[in-house]
Backbone bond lengths (Angstrom), bond angles and torsions (degrees), N, CA, C in turn:
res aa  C-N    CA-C-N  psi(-1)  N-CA   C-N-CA  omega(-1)  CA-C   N-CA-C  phi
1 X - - - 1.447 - - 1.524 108.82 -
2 X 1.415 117.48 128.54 1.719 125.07 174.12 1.390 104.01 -49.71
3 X 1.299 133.06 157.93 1.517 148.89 153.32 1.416 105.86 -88.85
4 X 1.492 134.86 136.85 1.409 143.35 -179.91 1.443 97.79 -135.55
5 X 1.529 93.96 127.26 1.565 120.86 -175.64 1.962 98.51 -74.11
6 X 1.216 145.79 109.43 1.472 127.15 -158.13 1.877 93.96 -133.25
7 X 1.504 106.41 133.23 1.182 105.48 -175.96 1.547 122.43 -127.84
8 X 1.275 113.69 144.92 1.881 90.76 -129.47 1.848 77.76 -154.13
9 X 1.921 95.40 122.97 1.397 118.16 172.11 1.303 117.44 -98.33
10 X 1.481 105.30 115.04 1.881 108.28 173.07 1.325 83.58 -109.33
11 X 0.954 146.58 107.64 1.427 141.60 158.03 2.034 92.74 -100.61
12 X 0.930 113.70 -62.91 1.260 142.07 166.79 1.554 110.12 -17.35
13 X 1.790 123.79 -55.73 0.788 132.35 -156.77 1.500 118.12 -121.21
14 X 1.157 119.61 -33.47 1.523 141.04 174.85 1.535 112.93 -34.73
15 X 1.346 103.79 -45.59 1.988 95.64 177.88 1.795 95.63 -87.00
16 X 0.944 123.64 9.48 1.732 121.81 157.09 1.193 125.36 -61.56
17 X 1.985 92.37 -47.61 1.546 108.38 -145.92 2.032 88.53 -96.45
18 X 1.559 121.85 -17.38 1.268 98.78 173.37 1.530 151.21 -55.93
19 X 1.352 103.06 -12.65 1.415 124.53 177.59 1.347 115.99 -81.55
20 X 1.755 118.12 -15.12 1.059 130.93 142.89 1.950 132.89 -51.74
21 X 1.518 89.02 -38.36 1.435 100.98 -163.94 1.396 132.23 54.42
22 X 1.398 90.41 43.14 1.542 113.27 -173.48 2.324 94.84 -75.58
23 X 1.479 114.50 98.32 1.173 113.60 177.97 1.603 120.88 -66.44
24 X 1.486 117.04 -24.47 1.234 130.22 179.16 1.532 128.38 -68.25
25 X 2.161 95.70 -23.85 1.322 111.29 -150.17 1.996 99.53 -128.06
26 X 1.450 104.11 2.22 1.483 124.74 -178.66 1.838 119.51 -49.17
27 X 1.396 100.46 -40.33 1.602 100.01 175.37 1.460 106.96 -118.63
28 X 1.876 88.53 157.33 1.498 97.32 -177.35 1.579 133.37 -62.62
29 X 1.373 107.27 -31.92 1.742 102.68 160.14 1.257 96.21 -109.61
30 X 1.850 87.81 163.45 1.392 109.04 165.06 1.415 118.06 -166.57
31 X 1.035 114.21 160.99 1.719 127.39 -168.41 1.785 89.66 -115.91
32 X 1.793 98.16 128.47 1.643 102.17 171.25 1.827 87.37 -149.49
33 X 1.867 86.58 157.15 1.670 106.84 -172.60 1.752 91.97 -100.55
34 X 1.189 117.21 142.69 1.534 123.46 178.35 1.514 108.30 -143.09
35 X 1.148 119.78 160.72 1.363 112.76 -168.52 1.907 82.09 -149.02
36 X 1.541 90.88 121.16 1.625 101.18 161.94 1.600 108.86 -170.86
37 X 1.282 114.97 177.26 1.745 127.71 -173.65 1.637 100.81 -51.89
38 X 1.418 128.53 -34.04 1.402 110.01 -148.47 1.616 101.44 168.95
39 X 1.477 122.72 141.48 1.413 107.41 -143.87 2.008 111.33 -75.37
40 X 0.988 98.46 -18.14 1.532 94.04 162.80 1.539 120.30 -31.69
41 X 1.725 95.33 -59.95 1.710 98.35 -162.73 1.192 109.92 -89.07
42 X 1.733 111.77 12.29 1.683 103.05 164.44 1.635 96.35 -100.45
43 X 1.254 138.97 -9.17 1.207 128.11 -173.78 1.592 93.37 -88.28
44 X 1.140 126.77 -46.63 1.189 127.70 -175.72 1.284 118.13 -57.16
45 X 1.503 128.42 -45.91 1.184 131.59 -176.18 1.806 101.47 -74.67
46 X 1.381 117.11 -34.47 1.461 101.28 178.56 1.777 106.57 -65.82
47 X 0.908 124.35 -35.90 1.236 116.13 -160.70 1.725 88.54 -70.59
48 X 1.516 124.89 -64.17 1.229 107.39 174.78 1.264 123.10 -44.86
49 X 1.356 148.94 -27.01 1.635 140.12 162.00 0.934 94.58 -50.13
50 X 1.398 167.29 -124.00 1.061 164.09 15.30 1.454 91.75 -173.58
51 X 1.459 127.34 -72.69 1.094 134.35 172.54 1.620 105.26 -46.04
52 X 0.974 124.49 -42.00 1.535 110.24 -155.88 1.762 93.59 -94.23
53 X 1.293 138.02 -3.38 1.049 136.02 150.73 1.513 143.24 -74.55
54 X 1.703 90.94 -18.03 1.628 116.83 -174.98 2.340 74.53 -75.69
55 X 1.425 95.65 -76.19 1.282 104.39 -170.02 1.558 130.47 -29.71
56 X 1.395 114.13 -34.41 1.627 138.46 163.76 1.347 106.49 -43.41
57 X 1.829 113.37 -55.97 1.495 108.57 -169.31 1.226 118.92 -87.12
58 X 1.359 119.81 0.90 1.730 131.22 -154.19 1.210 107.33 -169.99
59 X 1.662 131.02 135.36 1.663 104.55 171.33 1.698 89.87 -143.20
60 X 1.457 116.61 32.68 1.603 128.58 166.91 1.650 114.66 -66.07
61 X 1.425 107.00 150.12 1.844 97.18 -178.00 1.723 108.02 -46.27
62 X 1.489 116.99 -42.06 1.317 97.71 -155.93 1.770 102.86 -82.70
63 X 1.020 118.31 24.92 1.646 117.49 155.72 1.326 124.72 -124.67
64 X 1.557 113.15 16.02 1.361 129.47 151.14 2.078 101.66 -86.79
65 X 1.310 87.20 -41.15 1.675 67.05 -174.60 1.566 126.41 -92.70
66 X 1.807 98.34 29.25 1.574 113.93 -173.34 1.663 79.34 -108.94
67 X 0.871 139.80 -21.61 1.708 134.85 -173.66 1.255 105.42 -87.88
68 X 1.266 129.01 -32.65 1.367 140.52 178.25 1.871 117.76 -72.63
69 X 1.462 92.81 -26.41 1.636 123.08 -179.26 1.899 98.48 -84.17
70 X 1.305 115.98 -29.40 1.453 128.76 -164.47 1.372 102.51 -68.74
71 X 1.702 92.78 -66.74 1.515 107.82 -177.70 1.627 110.61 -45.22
72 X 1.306 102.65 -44.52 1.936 95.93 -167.38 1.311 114.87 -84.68
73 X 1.493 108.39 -29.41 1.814 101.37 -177.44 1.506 117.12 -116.41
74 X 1.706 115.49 37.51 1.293 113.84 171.56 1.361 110.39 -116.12
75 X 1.660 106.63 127.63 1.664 107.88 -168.91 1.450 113.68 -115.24
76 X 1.234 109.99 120.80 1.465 124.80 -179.85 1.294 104.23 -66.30
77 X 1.467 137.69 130.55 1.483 120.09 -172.61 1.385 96.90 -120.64
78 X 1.505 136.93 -2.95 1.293 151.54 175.77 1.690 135.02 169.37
79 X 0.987 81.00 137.66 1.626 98.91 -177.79 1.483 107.70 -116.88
80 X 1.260 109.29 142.57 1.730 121.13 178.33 1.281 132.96 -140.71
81 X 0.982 129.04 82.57 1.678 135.15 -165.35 1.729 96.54 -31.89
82 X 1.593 100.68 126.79 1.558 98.96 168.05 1.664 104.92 -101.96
């Protein structure tokens, strides 16, 4: 499976996710390495990391409806076959 360099704006969401203390997920851009079939299932699987980490530290309604907030206002601004 290719690795895709994927670069991904929470500007939107990031002072959400601090009360989490999510260290991985702290600033608004970022550059991450992903490895999947085809760039869908690296966008897909990041958004699921993310969620299933919000969920790890908290699993109360209002961090179901920060995953629900994930899905709609997190913008992939590029992906790049490495």
């Amino acid at each position: 499976m290719p690795n895709y360099r994927i670069s991904i704006d929470l500007s939107d969401l990031y002072l959400e996710l601090e009360p989490y203390s999510l260290r991985e997920y702290g600033q608004p851009f970022s550059l991450y390495i992903l490895e999947g079939d085809n760039p869908d299932d690296v966008c897909s699987s990041f958004m699921n990391r993310i969620q299933n980490e919000l969920l790890k530290k908290d699993k109360t309604i209002k961090t179901r409806i920060l995953c629900r907030k994930v899905r709609r206002l997190l913008r992939i601004d590029r992906i790049e076959c490495l």
